[in-house]
C-alpha positions as CSV (number, residue, x, y, z in Angstrom):
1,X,0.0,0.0,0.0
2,X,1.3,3.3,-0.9
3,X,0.9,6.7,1.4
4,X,1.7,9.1,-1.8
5,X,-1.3,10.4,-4.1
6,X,-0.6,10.1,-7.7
7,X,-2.2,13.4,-8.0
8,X,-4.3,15.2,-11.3
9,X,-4.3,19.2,-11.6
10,X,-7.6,19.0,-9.9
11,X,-6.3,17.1,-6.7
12,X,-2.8,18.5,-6.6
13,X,-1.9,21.1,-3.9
14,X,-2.8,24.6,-5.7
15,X,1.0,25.5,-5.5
16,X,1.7,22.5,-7.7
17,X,-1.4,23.2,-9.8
18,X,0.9,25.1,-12.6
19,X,3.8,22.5,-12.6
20,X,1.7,19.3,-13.3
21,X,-0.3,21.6,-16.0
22,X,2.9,22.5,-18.0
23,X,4.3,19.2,-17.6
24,X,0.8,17.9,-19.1
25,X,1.3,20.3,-22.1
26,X,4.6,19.2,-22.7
27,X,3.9,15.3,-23.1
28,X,0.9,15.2,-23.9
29,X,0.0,13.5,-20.9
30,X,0.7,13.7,-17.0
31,X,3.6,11.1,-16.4
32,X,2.7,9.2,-13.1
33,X,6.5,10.1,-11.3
34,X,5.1,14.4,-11.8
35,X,1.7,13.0,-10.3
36,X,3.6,12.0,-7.4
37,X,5.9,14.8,-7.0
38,X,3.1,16.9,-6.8
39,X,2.0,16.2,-3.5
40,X,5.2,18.2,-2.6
41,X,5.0,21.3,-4.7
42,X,8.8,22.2,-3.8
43,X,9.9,19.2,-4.6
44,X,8.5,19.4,-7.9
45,X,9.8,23.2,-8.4
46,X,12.9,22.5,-7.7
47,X,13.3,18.9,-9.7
48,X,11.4,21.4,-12.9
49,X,13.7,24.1,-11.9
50,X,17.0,22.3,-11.9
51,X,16.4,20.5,-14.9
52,X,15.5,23.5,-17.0
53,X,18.7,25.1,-15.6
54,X,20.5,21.4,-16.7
55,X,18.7,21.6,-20.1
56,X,20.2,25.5,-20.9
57,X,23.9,24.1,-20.0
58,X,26.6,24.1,-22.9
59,X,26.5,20.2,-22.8
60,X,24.5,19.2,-26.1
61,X,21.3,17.4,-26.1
62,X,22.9,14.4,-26.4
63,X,25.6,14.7,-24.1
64,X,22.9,15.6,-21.3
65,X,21.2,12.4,-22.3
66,X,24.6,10.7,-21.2
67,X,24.9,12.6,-17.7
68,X,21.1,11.8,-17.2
69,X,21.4,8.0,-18.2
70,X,24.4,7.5,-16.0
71,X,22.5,8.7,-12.8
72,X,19.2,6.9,-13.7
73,X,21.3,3.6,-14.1
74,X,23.1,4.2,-10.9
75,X,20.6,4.9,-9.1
76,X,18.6,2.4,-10.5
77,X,15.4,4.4,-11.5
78,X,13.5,2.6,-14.0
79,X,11.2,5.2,-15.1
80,X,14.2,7.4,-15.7
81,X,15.7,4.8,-17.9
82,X,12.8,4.2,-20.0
83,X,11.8,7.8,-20.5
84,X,15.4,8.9,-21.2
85,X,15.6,6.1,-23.4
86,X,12.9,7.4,-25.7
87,X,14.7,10.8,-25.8
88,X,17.8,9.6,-27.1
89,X,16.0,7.5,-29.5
90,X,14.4,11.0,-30.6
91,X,17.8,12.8,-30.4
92,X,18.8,9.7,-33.2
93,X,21.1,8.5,-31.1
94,X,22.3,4.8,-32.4
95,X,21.5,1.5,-30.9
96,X,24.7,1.2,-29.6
97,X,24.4,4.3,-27.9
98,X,21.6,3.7,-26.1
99,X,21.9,-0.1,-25.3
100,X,25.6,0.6,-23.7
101,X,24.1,3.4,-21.2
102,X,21.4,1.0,-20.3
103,X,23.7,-1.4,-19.4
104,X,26.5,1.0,-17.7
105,X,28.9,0.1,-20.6
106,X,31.7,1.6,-22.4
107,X,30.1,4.2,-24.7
108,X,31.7,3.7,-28.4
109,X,32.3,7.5,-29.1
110,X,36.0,8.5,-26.6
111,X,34.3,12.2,-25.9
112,X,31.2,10.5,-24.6
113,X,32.4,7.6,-22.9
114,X,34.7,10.5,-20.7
115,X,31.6,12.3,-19.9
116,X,29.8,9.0,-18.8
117,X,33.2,7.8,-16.6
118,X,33.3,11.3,-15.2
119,X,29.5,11.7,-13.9
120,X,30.1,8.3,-12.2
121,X,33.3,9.5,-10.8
122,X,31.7,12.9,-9.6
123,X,28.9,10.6,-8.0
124,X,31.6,8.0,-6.7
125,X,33.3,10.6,-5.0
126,X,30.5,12.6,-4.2
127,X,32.4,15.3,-6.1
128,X,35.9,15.2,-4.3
129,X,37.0,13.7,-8.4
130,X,39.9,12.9,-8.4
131,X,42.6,15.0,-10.2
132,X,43.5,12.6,-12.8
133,X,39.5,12.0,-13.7
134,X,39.1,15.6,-14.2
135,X,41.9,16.0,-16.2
136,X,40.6,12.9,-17.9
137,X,37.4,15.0,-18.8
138,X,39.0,18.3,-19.9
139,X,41.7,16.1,-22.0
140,X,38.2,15.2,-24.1
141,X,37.4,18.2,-24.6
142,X,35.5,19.3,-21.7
143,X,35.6,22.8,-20.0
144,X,36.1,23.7,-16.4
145,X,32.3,24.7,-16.6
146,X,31.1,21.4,-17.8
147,X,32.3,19.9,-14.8
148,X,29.7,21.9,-13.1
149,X,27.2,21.6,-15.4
150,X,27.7,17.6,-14.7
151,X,26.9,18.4,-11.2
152,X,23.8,20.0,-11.9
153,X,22.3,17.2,-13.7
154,X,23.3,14.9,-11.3
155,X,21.4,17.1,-8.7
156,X,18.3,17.5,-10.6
157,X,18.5,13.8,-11.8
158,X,19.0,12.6,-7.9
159,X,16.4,14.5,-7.2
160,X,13.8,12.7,-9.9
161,X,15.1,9.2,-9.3
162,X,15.6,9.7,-5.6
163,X,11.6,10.6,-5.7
164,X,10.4,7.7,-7.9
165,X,11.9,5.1,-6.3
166,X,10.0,6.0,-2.8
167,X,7.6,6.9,-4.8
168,X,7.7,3.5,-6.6
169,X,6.6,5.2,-9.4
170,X,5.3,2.9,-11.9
171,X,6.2,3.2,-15.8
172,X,3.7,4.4,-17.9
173,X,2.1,2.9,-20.7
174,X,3.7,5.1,-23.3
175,X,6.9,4.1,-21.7
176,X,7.1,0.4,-21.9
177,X,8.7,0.1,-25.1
178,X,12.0,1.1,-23.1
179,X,11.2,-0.4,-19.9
180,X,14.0,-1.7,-18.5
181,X,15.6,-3.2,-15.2
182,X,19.0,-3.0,-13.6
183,X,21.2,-6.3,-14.0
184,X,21.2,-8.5,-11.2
């Protein structure tokens, strides 16, 4: 039995009444993890908040995807994984891509695959990377900045999966053709 209310515009708290109406308008539909973040309106300011600042970083698209992917794997948030998963498939991004971040793999493009090993080192060390893993990321390519901008998505992302898995948000339907599960 669950305590949390997967919530509608009409039943959220009013404060959270906007939020779950411009996430509606975005997809189309009111994914069940906003629902549930509804009940605290903060909560969901700050997850829309921080991921709107993640989404205006210098890190493409796709390279956003990457940082998001790695924190949903690690922290083994289903929902994260499959909806992610449909954005990269939008962004174009190959099968290979897509099937190595699911899995936590090497990623087959160097520049990527040094993004992916730093988030997990920045959420290994809970940020205290080590010198030779930053310079790892910067030798790709990376700026100083970046680094930070990591750190944002992995706040807004810890945020999302931290909720949905208290939550235990269930995957929609117009996710489960990238549901997934972490390996045993």
């Amino acid at each position: 039995m669950s305590v949390f209310t997967a919530h509608t515009t009409e039943t959220a708290p009013a404060a959270a009444r906007r939020a779950v109406e411009g996430v509606r308008g975005r997809f189309g539909w009111l994914p069940t993890p906003v629902a549930l973040m509804a009940e605290s309106p903060q909560l969901l300011a700050g997850f829309l908040t921080a991921n709107a600042g993640f989404e205006q970083t210098d890190l493409t698209p796709l390279e956003r995807e990457v940082v998001v992917l790695a924190v949903a794997t690690t922290n083994e948030c289903h929902v994260c994984v499959a909806l992610h998963t449909g954005k990269l498939t939008q962004l174009g991004a190959t099968a290979e891509l897509i099937a190595a971040l699911r899995t936590g793999s090497a990623l087959p493009e160097p520049r990527l695959e040094a993004l992916r090993r730093f988030t997990l080192a920045v959420l290994d060390h809970r940020g205290a990377v080590p010198d030779e893993q930053l310079d790892d990321f910067l030798t790709a390519g990376y700026q100083p900045r970046h680094a930070l901008d990591v750190v944002l998505g992995i706040g807004a992302y810890t945020m999302s999966t931290f909720a949905n898995r208290l939550t235990r948000a269930p995957l929609d339907q117009p996710l489960t053709a990238h549901a997934w599960t972490p390996a045993a």
